[in-house]
N, C-alpha and C positions, 0 to 999 in steps of 0.2 A: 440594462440588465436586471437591479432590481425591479422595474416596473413590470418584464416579463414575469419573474421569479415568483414574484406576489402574485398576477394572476393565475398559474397555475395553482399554486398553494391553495390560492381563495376558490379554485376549481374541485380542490379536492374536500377541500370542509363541505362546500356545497353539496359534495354526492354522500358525505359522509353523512349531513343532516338529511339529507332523501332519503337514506336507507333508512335511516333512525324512524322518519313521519312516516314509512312503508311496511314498520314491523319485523323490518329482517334483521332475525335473529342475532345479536351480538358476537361475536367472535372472542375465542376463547384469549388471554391473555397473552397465550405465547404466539399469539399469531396476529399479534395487533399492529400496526405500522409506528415508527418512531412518531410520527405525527399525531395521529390517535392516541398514544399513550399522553403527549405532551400536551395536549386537548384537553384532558381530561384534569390539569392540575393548572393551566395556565393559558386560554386560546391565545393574549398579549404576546406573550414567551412561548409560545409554541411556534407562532409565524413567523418571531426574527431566528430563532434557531434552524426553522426550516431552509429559511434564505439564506441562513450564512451555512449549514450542511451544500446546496445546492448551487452556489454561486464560489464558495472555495471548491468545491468538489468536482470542478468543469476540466478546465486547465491540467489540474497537479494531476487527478487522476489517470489524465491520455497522457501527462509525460513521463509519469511512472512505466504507466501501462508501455510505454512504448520503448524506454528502457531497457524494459523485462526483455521484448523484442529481444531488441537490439545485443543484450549481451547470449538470449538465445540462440540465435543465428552464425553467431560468432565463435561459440564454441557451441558446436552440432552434438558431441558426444556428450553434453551436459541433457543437452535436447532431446535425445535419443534415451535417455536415463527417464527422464520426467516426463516421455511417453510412456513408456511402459509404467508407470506407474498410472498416468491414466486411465490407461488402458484397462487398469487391473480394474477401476470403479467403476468405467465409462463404455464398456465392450464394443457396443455399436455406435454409430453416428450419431443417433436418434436417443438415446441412452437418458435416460430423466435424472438432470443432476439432484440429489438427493441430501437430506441434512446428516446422513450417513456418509457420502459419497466425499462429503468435504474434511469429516475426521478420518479420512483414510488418503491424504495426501501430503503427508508430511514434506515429502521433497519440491512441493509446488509453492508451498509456505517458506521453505528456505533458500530456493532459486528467488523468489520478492524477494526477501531481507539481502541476500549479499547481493540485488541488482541494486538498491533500493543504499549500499553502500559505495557501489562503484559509482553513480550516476544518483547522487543524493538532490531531493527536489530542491533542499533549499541547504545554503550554507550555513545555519544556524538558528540559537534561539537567543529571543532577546527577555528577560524578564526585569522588575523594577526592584532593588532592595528595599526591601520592608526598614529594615533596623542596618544601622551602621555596622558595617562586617571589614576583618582582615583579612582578605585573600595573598596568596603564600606570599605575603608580606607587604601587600599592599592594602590600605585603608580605602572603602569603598564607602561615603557616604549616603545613608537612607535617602532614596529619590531617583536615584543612579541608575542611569541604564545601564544592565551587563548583559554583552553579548559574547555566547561562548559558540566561537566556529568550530560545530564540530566536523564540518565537513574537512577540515585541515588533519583530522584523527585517521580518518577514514583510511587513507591508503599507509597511513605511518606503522612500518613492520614491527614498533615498538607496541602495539596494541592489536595490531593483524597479522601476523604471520602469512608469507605469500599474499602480500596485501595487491599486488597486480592483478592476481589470478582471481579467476571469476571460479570460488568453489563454495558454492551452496554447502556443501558438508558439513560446514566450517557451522553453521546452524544446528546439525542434528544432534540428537542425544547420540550418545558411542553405544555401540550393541557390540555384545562378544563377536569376534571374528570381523571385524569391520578392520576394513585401510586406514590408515597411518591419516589418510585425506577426513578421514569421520571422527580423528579423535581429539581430546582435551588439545593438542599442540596446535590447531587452528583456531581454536574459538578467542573470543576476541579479552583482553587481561582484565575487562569492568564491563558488568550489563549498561554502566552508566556511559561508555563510550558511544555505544550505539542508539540512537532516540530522533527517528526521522519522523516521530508523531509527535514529540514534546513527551513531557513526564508531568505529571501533579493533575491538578485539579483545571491547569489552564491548559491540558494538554486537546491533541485535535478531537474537538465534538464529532466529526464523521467516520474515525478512524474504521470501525467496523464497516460502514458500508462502503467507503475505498476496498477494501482488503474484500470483503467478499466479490465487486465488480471485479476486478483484477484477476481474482481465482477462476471467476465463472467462466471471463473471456477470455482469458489464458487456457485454461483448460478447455474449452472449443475447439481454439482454436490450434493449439499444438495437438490433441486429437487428431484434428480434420485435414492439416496439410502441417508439410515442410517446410519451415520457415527459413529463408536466405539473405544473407546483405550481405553483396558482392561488392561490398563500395570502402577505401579509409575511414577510419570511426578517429581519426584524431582530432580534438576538441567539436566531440560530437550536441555539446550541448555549451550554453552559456547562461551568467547569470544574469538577474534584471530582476527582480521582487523573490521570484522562484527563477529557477533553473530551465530553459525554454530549450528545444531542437538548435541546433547552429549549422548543421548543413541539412541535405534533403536525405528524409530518411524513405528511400524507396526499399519495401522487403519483396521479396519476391517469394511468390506462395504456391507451394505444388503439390495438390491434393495426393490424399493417402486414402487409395479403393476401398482397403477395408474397413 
């Protein structure tokens, strides 16, 4: 895996020095690739960051993505909710997803997070104590590995209310005249409960370009047909390093004319 990963990577510096010994014209900064930027301060550290974005980012990404599916399909009126909101950016098939297009889906950012809580990738994070610390009333000495499962939070009504129920709302800001479903009494009692990307400095290096694949293909794809799973979703996935599928998840897909 790393031997493929690298030679892509070393594919890409190659065209990037071509372009360079060709004169074509440099490319403005907001439009430079994560690679290129890291290029530019570190080739060493640019290549194993590229490897570890693209070699963590294979996996967890399709079992996210496929989550999302999944709790999609399941509840169709959720689905039907987060078309129309496509729709609103996306009008036609063909519709050129836009860097506009993507601040104007608030409900496709918050159907991720609460799939992304029901069907979490991984049960937790492990970090190492720096300095000797007393956690609520236990002595942890510097060296230590703590691992906090948050995935044990997740469904616990003490920090999710209707913690079963697949409701994205539970993410949004409250707007005058919103449901009971949109306001403060769903969100979750600490931002710190929720952290499927890690938090601090050790958190995930690829988070942003997970989350944009995820938006793009989600949004295609619930544009472009109806998604269905006709099949029991109980212990739809299982753990092993990350969280993997546990039965077949066949969806069944019924395109939408307009």
């Amino acid at each position: 895996m790393q031997e493929i990963t690298s030679r892509y990577i070393q594919e890409a510096i190659d065209r990037l020095d071509a372009e360079k010994k060709a004169g074509v014209p440099e490319k403005p900064e907001s439009e430079k690739s994560v690679l290129e930027k890291l290029l530019k301060i570190d080739p060493k550290i640019a290549k194993v960051m590229a490897i570890d974005m693209l070699m963590a980012g294979v996996d967890t990404t399709s079992t996210t993505f496929t989550a999302l599916l999944l709790c999609l399909s399941k509840n169709p009126e959720k689905q039907a909710k987060l078309r129309e909101e496509i729709m609103r950016v996306l009008p036609q098939k063909d519709s050129e997803f836009t860097e506009e297009a993507f601040k104007n889906m608030p409900y496709l950012r918050a159907c991720i997070k609460e799939s992304q809580r029901i069907y979490p990738l991984a049960v937790g994070n492990v970090r190492v104590a720096a300095k000797d610390v007393v956690l609520s009333g236990y002595r942890i000495p510097a060296g230590q590995q703590v691992f906090m499962v948050s995935a044990s939070l997740n469904m616990d009504e003490k920090y999710y209310p209707r913690a079963k129920e697949f409701l994205p709302e539970r993410w949004l800001r409250q707007e005058k005249g919103t449901s009971e479903e949109g306001s403060q009494a769903l969100k979750p009692s600490s931002p710190f409960v929720f952290l499927p990307f890690g938090f601090g400095p050790r958190s995930c290096i690829g988070r942003r370009i997970v989350e944009m694949e995820i938006e793009l293909g989600i949004a295609r794809l619930i544009r472009n047909f109806q998604v269905e799973f006709n099949h029991p979703t109980e212990n739809a996935f299982r753990s092993l390093q990350i969280n993997v599928p546990n039965i077949p998840l066949t969806f069944k897909f019924i395109d939408i004319e307009n």
